[in-house]
Structures are given as C-alpha cells and as structure tokens.
Backbone as a chain_set.jsonl record, in Angstrom:
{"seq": "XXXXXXXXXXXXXXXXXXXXXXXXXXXXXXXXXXXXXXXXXXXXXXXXXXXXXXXXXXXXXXXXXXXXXX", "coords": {"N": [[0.85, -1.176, 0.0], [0.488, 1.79, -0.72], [1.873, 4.853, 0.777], [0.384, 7.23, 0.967], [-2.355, 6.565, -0.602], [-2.526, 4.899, 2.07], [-2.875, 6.838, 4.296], [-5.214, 8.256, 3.342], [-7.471, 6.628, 2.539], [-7.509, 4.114, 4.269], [-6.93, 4.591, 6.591], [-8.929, 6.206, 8.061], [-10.802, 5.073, 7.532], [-10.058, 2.441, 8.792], [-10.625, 3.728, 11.658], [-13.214, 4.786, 11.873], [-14.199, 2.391, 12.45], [-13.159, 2.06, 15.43], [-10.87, 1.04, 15.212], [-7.24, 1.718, 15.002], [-4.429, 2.098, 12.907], [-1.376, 1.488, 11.936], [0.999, 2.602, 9.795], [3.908, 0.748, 7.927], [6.206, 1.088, 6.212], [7.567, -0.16, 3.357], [10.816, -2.376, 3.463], [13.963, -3.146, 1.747], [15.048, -5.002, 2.533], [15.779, -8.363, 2.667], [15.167, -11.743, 4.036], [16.57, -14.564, 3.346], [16.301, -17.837, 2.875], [17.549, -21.009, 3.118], [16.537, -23.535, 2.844], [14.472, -23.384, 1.655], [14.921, -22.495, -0.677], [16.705, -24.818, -1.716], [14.706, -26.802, -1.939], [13.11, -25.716, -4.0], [15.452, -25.848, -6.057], [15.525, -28.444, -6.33], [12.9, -29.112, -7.273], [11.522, -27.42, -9.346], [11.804, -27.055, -12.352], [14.763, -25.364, -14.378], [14.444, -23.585, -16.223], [12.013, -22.554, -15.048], [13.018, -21.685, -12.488], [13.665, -18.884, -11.779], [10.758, -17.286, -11.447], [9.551, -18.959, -10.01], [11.719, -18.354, -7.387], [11.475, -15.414, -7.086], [8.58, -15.729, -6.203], [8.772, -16.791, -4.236], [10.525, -15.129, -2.834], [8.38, -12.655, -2.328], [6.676, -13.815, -0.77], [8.244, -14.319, 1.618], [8.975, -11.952, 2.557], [5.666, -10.878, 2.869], [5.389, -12.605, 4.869], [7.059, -11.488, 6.62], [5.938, -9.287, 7.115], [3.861, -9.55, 8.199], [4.115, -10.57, 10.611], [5.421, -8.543, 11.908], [3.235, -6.93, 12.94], [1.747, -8.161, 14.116]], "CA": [[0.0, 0.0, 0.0], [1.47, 3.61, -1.071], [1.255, 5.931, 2.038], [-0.989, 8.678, 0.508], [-3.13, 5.672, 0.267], [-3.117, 4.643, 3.51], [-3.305, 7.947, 5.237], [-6.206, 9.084, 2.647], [-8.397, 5.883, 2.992], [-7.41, 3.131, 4.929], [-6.551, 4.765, 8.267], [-9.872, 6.973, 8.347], [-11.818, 3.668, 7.464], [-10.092, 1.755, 10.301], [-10.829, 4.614, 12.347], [-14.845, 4.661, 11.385], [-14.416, 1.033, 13.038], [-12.781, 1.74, 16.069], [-9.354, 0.178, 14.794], [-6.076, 2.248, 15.034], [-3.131, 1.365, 12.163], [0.661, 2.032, 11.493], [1.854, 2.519, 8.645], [5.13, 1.172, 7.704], [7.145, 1.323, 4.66], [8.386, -1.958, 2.909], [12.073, -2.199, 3.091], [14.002, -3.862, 0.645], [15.796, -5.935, 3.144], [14.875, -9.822, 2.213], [16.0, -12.916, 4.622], [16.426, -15.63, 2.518], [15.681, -19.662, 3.394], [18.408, -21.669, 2.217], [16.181, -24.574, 2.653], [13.838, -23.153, 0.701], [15.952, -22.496, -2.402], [17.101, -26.475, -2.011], [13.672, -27.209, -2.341], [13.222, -25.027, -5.751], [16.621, -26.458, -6.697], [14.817, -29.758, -6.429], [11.51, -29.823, -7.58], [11.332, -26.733, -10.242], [12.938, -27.243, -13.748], [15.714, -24.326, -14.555], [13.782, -22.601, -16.773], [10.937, -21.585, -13.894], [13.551, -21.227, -11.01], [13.287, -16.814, -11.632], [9.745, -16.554, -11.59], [9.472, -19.426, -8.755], [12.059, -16.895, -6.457], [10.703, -14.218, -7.083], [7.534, -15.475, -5.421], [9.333, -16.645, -2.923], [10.869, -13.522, -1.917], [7.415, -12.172, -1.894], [6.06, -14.502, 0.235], [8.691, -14.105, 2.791], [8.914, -10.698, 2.606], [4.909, -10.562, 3.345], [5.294, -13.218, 6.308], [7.994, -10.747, 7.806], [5.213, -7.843, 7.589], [2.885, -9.559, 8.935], [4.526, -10.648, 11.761], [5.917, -7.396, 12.445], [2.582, -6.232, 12.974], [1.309, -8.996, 15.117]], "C": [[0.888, 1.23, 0.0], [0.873, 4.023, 0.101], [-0.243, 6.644, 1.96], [-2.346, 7.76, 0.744], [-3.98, 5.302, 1.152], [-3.416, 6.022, 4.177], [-5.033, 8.826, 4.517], [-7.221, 7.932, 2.628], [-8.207, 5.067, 3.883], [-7.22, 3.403, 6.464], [-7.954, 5.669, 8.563], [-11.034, 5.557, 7.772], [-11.428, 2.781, 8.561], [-10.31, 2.642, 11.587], [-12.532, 4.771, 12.547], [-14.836, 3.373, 12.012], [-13.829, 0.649, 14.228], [-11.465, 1.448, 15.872], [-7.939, 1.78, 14.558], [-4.827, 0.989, 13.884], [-1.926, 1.771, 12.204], [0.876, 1.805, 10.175], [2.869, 2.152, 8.571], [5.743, 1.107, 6.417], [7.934, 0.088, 4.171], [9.737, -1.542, 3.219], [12.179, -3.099, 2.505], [14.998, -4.907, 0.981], [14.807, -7.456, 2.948], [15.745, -11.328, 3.128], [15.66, -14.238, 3.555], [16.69, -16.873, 2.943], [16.637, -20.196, 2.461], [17.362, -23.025, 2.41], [14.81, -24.718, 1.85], [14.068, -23.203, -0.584], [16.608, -24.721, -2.527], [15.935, -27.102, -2.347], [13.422, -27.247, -3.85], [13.865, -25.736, -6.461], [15.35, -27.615, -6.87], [13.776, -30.369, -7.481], [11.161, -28.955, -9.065], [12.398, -26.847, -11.413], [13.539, -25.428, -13.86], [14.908, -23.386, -14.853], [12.674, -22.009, -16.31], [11.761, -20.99, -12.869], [13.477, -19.738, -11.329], [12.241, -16.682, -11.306], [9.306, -17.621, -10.131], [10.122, -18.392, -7.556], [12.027, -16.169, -6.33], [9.142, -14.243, -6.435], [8.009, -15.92, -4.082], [9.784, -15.739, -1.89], [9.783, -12.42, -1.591], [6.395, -12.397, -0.255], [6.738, -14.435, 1.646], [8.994, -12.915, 3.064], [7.326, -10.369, 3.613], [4.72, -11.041, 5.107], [5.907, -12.067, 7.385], [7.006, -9.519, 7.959], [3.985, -8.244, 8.27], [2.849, -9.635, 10.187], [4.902, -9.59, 12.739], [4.628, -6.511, 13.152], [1.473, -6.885, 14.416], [1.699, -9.007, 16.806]], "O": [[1.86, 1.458, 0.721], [-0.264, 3.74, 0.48], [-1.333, 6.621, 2.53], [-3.163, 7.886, 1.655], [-5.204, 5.258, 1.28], [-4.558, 6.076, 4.634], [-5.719, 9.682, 5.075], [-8.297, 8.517, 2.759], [-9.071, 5.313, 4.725], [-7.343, 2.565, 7.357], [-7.971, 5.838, 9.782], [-12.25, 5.686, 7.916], [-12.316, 2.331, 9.285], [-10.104, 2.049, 12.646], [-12.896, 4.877, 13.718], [-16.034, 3.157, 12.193], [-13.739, -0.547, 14.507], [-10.846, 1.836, 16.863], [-8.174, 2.722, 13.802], [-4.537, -0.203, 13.983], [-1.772, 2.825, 12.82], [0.892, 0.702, 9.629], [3.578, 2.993, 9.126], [4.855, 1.093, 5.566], [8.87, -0.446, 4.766], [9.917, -0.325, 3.265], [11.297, -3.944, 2.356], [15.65, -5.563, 0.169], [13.588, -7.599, 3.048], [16.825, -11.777, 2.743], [14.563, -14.646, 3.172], [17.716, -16.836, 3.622], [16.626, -19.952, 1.255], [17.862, -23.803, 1.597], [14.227, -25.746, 1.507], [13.484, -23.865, -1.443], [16.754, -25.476, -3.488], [16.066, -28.052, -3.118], [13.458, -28.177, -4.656], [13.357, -26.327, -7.414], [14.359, -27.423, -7.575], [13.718, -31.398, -8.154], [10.594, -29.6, -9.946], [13.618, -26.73, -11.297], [12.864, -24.465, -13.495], [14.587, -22.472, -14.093], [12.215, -21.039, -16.913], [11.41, -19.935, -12.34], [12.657, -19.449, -10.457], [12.238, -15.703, -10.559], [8.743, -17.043, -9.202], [9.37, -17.711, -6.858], [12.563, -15.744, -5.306], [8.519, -13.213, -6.175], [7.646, -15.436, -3.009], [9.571, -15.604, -0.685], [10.018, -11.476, -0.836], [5.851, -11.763, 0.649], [6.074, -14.476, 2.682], [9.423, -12.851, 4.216], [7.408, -9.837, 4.72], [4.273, -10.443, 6.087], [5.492, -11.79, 8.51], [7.224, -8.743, 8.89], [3.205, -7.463, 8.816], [2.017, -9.104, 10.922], [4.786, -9.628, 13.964], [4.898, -5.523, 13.835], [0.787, -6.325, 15.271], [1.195, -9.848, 17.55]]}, "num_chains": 1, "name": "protein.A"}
C-alpha cells in the first residue's frame, strides 16, 4: 500500500471502526531460506527457477510484515 493511500483511505476507514493502524514502509531488506531455495533447486525445472524466487521472496517478505505487525 502507497502511504498517501493509507493515510487518505485506509486509516480513516479503520478509524470509522474503532481500529487504530501504522503505517510502515516496505524495506528492501529480504532474509532468505536456504532450505527453501534447495527445495526449488529440487523440484522446479531451470527454466521456472526466476519466476518461482521471485515469489518466494514475496512470500517471505509478506510473512515478515505480517509478523511485524502482530
């Protein structure tokens, strides 16, 4: 979510419901799962492994924001 965004709907709609948010700002810091990538290695033929780690790094990217929030 872009700030403007959030500060222009999403925080005055959780607000209309009682609910308080934070905003924070993605960073572009990414921990990466080596036992994840052995997996990939494994099971995905060459020619998908980019578009396979690339959801990967999404996916653990989102886990880490969600958590952060939890």
């Amino acid at each position: 979510v872009q700030s403007d965004h959030y500060d222009e709907f999403f925080a005055p709609e959780l607000d209309k419901h009682g609910y308080y948010g934070l905003y924070k700002r993605k960073t572009n810091e990414v921990e990466f799962n080596k036992a994840a990538q052995s997996l990939t290695d494994a099971m995905i033929p060459t020619t998908q492994k980019k578009t396979a780690l690339n959801r990967l790094v999404k996916v653990v990217m989102s886990t880490h924001a969600f958590k952060a929030h939890v």
